[in-house]
Structure formats: C-alpha cells, structure tokens
PDB file of N, H, CA, C and O in Angstrom:
ATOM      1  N   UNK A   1       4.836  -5.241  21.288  1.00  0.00           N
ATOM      2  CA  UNK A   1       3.772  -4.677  20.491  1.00  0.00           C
ATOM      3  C   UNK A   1       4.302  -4.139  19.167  1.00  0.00           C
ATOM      4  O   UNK A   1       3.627  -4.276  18.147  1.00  0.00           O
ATOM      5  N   UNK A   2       5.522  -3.515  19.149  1.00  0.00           N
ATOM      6  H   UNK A   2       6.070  -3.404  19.978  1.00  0.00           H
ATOM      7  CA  UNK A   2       6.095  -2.849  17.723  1.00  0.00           C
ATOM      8  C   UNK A   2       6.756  -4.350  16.835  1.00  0.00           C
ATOM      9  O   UNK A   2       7.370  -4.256  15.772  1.00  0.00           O
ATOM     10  N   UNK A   3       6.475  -5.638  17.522  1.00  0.00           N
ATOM     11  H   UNK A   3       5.977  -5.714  18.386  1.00  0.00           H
ATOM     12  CA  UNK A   3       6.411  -6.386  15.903  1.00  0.00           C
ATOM     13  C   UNK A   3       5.392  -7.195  15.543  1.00  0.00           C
ATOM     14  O   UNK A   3       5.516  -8.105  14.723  1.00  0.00           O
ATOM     15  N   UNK A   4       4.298  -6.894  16.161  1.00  0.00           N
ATOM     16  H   UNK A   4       4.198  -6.155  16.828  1.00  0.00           H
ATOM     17  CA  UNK A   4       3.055  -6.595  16.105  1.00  0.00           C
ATOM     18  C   UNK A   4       2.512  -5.933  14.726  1.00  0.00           C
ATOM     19  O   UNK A   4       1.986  -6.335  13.688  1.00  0.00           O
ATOM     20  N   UNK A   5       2.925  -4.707  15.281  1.00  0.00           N
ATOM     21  H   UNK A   5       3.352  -4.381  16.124  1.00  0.00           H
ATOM     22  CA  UNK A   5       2.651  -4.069  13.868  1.00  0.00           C
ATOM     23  C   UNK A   5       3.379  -3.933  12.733  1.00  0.00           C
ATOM     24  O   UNK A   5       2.805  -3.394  11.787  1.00  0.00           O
ATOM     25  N   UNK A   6       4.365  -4.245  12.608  1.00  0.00           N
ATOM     26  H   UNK A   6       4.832  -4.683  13.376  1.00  0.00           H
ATOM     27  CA  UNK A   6       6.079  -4.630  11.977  1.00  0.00           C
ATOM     28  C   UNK A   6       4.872  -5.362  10.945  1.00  0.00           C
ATOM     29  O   UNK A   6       4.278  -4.807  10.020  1.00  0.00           O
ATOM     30  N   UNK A   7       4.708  -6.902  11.463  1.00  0.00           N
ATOM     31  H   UNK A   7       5.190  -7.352  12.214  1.00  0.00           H
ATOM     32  CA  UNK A   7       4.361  -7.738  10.862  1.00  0.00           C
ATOM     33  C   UNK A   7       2.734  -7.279  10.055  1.00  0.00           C
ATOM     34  O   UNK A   7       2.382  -7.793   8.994  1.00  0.00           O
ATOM     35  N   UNK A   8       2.011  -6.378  10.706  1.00  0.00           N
ATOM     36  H   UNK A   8       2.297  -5.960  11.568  1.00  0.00           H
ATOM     37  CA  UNK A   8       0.434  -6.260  10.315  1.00  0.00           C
ATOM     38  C   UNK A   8       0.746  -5.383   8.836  1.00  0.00           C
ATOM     39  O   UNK A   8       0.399  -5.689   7.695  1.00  0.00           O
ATOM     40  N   UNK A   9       1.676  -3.963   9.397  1.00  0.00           N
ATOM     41  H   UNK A   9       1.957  -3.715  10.324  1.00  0.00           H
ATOM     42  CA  UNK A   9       1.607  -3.205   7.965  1.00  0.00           C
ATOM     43  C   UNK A   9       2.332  -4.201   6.802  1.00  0.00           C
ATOM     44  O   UNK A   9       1.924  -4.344   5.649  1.00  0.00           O
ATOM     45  N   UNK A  10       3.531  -4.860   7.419  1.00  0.00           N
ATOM     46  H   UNK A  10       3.862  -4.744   8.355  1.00  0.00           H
ATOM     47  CA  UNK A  10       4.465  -5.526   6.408  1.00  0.00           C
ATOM     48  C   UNK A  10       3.501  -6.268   5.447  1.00  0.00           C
ATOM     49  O   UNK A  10       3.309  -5.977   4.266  1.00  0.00           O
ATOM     50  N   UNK A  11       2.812  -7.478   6.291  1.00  0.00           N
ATOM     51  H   UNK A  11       2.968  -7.714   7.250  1.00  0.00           H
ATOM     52  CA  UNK A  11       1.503  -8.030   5.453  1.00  0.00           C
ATOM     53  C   UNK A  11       0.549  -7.183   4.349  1.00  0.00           C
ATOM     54  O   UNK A  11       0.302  -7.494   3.184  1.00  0.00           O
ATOM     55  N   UNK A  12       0.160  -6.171   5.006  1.00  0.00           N
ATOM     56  H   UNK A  12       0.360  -5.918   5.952  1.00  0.00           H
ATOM     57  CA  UNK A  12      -0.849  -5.288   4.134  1.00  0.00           C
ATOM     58  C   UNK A  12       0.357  -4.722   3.075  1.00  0.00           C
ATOM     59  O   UNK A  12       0.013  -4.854   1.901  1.00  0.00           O
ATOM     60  N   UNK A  13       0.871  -4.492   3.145  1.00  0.00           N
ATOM     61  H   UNK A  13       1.151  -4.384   4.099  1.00  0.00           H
ATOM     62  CA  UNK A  13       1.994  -3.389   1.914  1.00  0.00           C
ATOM     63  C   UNK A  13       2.356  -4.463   1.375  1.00  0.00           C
ATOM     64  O   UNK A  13       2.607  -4.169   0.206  1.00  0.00           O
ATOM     65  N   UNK A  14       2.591  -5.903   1.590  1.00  0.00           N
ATOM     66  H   UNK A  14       2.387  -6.141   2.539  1.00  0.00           H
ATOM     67  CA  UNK A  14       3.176  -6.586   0.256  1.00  0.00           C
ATOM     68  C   UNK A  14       1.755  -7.313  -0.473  1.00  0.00           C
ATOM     69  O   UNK A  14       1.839  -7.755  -1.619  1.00  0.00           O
ATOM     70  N   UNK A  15       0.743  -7.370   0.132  1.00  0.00           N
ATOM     71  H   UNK A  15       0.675  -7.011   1.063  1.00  0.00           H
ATOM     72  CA  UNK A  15      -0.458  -7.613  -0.642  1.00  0.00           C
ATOM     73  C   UNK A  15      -1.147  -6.705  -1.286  1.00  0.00           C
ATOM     74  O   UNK A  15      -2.033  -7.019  -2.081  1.00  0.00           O
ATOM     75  N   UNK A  16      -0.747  -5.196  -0.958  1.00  0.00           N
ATOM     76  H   UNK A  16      -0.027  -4.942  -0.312  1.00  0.00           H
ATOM     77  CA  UNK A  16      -1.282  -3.993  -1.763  1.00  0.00           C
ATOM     78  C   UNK A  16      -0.737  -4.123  -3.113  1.00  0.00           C
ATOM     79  O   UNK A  16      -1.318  -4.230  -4.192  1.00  0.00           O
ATOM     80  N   UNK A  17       1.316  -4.071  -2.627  1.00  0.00           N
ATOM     81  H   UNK A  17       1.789  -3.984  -1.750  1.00  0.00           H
ATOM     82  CA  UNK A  17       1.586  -4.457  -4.043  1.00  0.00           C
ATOM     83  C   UNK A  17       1.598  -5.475  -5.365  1.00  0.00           C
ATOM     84  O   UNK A  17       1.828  -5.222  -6.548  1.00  0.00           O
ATOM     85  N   UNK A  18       1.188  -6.986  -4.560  1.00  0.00           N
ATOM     86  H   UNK A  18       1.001  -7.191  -3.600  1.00  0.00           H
ATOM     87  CA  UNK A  18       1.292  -8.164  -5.384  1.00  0.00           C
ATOM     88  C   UNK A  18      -0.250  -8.145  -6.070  1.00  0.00           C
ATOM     89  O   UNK A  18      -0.613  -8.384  -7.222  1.00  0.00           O
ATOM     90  N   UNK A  19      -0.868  -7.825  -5.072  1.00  0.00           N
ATOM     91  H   UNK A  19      -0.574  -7.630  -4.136  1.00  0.00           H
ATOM     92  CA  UNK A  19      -2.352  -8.336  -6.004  1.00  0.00           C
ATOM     93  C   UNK A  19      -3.270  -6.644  -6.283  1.00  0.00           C
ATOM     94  O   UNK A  19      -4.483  -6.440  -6.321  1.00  0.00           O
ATOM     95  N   UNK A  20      -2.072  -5.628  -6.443  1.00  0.00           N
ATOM     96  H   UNK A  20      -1.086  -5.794  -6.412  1.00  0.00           H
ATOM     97  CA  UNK A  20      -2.895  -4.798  -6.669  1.00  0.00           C
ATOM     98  C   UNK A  20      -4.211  -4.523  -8.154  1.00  0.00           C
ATOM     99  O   UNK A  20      -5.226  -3.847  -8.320  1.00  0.00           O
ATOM    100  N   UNK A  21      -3.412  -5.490  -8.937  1.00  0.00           N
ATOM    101  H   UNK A  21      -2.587  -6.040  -8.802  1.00  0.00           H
ATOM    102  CA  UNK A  21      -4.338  -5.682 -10.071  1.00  0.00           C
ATOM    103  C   UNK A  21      -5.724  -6.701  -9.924  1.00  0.00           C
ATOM    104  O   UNK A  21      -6.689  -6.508 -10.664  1.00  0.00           O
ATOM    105  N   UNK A  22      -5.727  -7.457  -9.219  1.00  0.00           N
ATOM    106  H   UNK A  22      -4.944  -7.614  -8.617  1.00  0.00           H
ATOM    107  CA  UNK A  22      -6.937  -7.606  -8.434  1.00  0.00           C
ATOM    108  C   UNK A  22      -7.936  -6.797  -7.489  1.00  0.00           C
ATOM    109  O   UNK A  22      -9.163  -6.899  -7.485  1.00  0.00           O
ATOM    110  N   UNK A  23      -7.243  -6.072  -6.786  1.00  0.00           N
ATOM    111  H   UNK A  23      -6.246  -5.989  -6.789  1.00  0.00           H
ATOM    112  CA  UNK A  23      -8.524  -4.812  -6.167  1.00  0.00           C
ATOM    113  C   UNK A  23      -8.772  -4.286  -6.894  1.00  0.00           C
ATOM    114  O   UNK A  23      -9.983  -4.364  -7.102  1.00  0.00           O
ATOM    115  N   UNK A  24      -7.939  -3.265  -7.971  1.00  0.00           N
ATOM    116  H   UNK A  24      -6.955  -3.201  -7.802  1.00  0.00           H
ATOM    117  CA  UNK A  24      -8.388  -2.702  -8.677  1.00  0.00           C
ATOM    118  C   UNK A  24      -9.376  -3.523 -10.011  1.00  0.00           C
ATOM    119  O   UNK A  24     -10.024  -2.848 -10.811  1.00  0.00           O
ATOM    120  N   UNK A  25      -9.354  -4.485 -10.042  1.00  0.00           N
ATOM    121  H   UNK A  25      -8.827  -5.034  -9.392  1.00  0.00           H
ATOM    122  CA  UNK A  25     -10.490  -5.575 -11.561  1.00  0.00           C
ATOM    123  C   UNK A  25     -11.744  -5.694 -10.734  1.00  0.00           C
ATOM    124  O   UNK A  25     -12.774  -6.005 -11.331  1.00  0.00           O
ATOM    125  N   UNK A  26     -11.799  -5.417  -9.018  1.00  0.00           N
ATOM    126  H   UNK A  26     -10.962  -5.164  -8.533  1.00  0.00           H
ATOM    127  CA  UNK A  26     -12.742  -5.621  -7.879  1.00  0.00           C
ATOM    128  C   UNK A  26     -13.318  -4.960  -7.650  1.00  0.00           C
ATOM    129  O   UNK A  26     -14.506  -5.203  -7.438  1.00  0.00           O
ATOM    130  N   UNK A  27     -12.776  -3.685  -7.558  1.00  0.00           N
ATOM    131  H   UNK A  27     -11.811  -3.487  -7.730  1.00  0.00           H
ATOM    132  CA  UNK A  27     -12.668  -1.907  -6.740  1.00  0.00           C
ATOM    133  C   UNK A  27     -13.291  -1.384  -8.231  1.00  0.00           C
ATOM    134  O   UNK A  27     -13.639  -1.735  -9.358  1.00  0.00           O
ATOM    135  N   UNK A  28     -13.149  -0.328  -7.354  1.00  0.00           N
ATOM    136  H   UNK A  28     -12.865  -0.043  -6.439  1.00  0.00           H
ATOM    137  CA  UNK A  28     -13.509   0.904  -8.601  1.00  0.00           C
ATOM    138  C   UNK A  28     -12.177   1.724  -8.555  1.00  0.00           C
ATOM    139  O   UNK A  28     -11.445   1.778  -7.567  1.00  0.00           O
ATOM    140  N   UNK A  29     -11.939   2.401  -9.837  1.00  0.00           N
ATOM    141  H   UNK A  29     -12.534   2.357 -10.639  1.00  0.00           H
ATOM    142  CA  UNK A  29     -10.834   3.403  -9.745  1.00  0.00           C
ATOM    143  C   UNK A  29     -10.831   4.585  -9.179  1.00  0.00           C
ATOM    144  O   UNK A  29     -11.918   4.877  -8.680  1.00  0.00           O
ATOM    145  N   UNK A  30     -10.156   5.226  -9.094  1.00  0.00           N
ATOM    146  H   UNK A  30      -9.273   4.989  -9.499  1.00  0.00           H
ATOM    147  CA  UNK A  30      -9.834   6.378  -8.067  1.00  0.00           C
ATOM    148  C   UNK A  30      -9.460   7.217  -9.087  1.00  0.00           C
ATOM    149  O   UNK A  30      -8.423   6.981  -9.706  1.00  0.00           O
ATOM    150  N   UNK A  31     -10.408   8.513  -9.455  1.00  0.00           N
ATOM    151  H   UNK A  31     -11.251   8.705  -8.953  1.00  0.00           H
ATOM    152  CA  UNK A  31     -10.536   9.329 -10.428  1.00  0.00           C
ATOM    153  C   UNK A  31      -9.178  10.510 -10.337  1.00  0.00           C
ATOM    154  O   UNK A  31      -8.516  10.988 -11.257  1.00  0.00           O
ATOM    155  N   UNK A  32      -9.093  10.723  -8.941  1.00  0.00           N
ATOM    156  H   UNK A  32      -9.631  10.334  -8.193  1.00  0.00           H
ATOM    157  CA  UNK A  32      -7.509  11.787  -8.773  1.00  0.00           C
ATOM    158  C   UNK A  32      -6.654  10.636  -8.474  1.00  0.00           C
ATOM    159  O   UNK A  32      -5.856  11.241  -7.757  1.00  0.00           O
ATOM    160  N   UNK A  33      -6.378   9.871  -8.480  1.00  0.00           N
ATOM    161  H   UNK A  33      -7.026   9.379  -9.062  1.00  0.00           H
ATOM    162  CA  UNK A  33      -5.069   8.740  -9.140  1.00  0.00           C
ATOM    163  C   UNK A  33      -4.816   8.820 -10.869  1.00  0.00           C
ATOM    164  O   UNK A  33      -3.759   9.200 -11.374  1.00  0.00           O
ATOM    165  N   UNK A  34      -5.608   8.529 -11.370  1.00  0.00           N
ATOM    166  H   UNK A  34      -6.466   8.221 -10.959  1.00  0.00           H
ATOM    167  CA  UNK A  34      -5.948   8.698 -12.432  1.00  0.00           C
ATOM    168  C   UNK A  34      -5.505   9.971 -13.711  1.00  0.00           C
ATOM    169  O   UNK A  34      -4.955   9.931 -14.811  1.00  0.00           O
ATOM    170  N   UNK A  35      -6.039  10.943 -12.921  1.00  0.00           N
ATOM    171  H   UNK A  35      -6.486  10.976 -12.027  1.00  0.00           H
ATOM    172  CA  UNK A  35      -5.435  12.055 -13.249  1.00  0.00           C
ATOM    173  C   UNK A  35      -4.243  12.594 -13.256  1.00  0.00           C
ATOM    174  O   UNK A  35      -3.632  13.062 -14.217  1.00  0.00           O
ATOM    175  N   UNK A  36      -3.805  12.488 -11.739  1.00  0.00           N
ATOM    176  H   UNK A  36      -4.301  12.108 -10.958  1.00  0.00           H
ATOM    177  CA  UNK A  36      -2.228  12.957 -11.188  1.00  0.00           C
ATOM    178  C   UNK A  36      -1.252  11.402 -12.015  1.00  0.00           C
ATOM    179  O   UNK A  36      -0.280  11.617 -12.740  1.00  0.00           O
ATOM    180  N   UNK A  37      -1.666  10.200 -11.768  1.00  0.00           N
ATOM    181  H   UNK A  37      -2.455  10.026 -11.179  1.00  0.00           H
ATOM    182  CA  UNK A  37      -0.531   9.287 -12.471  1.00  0.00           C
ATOM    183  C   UNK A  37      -0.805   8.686 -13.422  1.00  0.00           C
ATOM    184  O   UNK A  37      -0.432   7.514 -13.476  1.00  0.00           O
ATOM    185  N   UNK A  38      -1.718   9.386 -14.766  1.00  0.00           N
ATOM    186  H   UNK A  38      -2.021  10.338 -14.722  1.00  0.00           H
ATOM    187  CA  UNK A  38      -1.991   9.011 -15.689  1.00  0.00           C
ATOM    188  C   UNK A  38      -2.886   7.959 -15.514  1.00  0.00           C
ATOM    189  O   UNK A  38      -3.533   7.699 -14.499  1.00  0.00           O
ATOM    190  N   UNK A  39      -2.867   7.056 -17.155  1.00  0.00           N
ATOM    191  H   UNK A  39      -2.342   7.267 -17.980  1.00  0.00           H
ATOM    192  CA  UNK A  39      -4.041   5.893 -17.014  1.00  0.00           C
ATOM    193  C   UNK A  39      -3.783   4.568 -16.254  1.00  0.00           C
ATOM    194  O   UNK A  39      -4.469   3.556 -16.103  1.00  0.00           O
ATOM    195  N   UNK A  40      -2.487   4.951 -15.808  1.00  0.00           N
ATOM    196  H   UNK A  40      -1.931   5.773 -15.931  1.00  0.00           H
ATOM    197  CA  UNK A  40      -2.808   3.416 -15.168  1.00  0.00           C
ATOM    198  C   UNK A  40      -2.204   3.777 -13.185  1.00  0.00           C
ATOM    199  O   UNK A  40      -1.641   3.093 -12.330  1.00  0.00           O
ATOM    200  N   UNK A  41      -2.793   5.337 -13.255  1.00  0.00           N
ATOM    201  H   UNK A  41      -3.251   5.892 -13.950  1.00  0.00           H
ATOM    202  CA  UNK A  41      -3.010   5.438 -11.659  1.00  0.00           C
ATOM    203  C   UNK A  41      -3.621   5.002 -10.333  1.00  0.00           C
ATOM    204  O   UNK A  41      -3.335   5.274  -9.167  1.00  0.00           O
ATOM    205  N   UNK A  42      -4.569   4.224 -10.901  1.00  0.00           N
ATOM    206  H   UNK A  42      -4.802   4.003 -11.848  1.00  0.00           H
ATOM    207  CA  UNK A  42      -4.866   3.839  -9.596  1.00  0.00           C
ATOM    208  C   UNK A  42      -4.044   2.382  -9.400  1.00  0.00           C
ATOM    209  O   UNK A  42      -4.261   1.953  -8.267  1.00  0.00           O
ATOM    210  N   UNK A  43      -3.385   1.723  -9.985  1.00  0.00           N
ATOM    211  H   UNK A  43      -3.209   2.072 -10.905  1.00  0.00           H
ATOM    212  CA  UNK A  43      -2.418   0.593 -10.007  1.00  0.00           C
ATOM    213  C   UNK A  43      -0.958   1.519  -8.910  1.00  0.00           C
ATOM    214  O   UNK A  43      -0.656   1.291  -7.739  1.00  0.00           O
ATOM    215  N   UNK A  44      -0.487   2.309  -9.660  1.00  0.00           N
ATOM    216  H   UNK A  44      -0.732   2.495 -10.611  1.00  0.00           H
ATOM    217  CA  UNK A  44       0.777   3.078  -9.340  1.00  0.00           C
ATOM    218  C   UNK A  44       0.213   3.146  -7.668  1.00  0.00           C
ATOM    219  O   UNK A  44       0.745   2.573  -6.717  1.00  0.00           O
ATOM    220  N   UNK A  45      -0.960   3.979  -7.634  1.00  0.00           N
ATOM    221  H   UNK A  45      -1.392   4.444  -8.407  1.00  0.00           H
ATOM    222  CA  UNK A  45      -1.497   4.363  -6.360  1.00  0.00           C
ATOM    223  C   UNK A  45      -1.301   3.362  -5.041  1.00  0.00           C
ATOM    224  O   UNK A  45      -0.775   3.595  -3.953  1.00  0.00           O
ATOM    225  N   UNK A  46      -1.819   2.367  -5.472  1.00  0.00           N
ATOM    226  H   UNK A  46      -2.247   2.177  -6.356  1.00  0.00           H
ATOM    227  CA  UNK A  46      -2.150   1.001  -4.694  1.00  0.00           C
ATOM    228  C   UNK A  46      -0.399   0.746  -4.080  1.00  0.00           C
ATOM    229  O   UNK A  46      -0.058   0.701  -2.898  1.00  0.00           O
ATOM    230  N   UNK A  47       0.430   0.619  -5.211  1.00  0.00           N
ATOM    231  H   UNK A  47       0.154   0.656  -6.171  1.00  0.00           H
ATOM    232  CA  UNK A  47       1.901  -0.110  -5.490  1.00  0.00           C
ATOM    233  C   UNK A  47       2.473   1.191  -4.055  1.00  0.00           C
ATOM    234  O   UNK A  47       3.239   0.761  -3.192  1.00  0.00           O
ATOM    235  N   UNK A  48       1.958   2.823  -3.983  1.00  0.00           N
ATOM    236  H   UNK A  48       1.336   3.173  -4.684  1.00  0.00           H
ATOM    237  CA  UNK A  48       2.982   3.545  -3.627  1.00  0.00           C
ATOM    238  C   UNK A  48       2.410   3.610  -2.166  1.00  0.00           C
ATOM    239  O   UNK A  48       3.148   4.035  -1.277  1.00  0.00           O
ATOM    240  N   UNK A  49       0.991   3.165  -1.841  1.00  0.00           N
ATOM    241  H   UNK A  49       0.391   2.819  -2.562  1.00  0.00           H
ATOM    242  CA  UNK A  49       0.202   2.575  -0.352  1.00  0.00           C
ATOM    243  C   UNK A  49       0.639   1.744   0.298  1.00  0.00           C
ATOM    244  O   UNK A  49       0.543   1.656   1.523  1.00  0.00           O
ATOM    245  N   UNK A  50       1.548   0.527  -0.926  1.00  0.00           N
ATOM    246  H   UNK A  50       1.626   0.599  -1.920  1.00  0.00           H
ATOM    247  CA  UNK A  50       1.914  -0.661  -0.109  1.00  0.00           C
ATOM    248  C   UNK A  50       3.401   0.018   0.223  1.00  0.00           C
ATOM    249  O   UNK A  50       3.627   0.306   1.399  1.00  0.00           O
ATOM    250  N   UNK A  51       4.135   0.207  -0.505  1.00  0.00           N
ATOM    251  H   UNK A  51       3.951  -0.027  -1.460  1.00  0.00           H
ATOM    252  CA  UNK A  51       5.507   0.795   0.040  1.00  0.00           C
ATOM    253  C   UNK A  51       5.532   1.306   0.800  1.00  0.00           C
ATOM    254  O   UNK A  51       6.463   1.021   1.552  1.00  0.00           O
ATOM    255  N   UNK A  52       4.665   2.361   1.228  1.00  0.00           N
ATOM    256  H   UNK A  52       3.907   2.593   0.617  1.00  0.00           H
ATOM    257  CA  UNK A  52       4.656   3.471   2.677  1.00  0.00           C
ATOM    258  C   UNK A  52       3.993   2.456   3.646  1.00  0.00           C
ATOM    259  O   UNK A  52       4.464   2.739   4.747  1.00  0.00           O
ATOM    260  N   UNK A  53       3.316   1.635   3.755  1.00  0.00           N
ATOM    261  H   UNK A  53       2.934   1.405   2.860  1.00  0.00           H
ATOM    262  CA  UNK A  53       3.156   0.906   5.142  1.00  0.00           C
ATOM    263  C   UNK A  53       4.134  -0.182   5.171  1.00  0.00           C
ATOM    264  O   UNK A  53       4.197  -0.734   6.269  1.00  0.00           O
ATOM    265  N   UNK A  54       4.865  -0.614   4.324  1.00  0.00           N
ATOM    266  H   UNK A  54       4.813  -0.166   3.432  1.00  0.00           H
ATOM    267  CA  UNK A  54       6.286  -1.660   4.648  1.00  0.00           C
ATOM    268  C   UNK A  54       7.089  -0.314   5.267  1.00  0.00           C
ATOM    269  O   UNK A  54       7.188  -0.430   6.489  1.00  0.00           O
ATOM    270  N   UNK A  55       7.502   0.543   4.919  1.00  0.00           N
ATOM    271  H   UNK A  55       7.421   0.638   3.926  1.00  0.00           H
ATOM    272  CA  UNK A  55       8.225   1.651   5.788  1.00  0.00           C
ATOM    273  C   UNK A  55       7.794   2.038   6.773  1.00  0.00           C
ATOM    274  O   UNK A  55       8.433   2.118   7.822  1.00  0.00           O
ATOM    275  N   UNK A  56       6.355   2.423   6.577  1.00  0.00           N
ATOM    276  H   UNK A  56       5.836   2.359   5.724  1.00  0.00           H
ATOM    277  CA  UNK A  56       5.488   2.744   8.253  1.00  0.00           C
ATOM    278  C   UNK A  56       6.020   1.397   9.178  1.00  0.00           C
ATOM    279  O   UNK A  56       6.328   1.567  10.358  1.00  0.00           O
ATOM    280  N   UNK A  57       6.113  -0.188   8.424  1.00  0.00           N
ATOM    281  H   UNK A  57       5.863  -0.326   7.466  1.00  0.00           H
ATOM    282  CA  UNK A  57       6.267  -1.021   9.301  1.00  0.00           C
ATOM    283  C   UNK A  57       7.597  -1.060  10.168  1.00  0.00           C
ATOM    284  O   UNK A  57       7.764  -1.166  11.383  1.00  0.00           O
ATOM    285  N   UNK A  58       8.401  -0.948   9.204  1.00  0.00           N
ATOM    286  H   UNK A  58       8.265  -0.861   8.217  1.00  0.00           H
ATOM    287  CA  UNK A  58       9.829  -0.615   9.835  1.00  0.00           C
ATOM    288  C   UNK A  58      10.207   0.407  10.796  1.00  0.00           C
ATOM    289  O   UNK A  58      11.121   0.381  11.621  1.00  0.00           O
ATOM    290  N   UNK A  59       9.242   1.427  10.519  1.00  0.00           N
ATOM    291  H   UNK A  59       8.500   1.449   9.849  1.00  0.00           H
ATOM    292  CA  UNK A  59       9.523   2.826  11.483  1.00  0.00           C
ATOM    293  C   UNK A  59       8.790   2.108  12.747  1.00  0.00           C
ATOM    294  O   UNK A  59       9.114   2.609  13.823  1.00  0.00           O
ATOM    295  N   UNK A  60       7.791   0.945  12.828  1.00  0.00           N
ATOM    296  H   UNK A  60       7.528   0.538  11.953  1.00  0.00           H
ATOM    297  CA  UNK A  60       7.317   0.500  13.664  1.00  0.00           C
ATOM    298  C   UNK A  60       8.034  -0.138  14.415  1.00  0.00           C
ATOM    299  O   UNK A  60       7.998   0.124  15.617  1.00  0.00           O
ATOM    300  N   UNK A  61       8.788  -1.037  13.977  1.00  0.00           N
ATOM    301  H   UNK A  61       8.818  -1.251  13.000  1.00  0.00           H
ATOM    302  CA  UNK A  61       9.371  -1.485  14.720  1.00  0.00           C
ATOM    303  C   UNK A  61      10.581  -1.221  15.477  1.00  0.00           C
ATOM    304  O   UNK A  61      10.913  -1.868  16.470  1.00  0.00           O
ATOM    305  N   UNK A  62      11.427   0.042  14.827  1.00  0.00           N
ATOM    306  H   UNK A  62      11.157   0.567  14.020  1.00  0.00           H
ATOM    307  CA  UNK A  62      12.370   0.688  15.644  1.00  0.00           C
ATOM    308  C   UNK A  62      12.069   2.295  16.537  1.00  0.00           C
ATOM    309  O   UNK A  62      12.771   3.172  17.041  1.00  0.00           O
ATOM    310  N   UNK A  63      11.023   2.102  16.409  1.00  0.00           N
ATOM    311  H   UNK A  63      10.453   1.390  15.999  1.00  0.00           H
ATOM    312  CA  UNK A  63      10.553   3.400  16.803  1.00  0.00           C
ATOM    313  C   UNK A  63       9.014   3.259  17.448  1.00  0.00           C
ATOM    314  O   UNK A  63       8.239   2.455  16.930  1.00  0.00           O
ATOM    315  N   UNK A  64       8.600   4.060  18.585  1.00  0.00           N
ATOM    316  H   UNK A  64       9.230   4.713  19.006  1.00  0.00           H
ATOM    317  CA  UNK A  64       7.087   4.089  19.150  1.00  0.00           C
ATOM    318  C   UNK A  64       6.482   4.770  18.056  1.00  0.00           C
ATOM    319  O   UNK A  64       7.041   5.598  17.338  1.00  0.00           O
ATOM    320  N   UNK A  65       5.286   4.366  17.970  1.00  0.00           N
ATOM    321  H   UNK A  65       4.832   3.693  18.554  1.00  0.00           H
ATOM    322  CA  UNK A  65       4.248   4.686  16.709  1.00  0.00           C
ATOM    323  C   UNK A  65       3.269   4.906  18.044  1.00  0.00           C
ATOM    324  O   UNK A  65       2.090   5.228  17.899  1.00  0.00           O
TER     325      UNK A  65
END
C-alpha cells in the first residue's frame, strides 16, 4: 500500500509543478498567496504544494502514513 501512495502523491506533485501555469490561466488566484509571495504567488504556491507531496510521497513510502 505505501507505493501506492509513493506513486499517487509523486504523480500529483510533479503535475502541480509542471503545469502549474495552466491551473492557474484555469483557476482563479489565491488572494493570501498573492500577498505573502508577491505577484506571482499563486504560481510559487502551486510549485511549493507539489514539492511537499513528492516528500509526503517519500515519507510514504518509508514510513506508515
């Protein structure tokens, strides 16, 4: 089951970061992104969502989640 999810977050965190300029041209922006990481925060935002679930994925897989 832990590469299971290895593989689910890994997927989601490298598509947060590659096409984050697509959700966001899709999405709407995120007004406290914005604020806290300047004008091009909700991009940064997206990029620092996908990094923490490639790590969540890894903690997945060596560790019970």
């Amino acid at each position: 089951m832990n590469w299971q999810n290895f593989f689910l977050y890994e997927a989601i965190g490298f598509v947060l970061i590659i096409y984050n300029k697509w959700i966001v041209d899709h999405t709407e922006r995120f007004d406290f992104a914005e604020r806290w990481f300047g004008p091009t925060g909700t991009y940064t935002f997206y990029k620092l969502v996908g990094t923490f679930l490639i790590f969540l994925g890894f903690y997945a897989l060596y560790n019970n989640i």
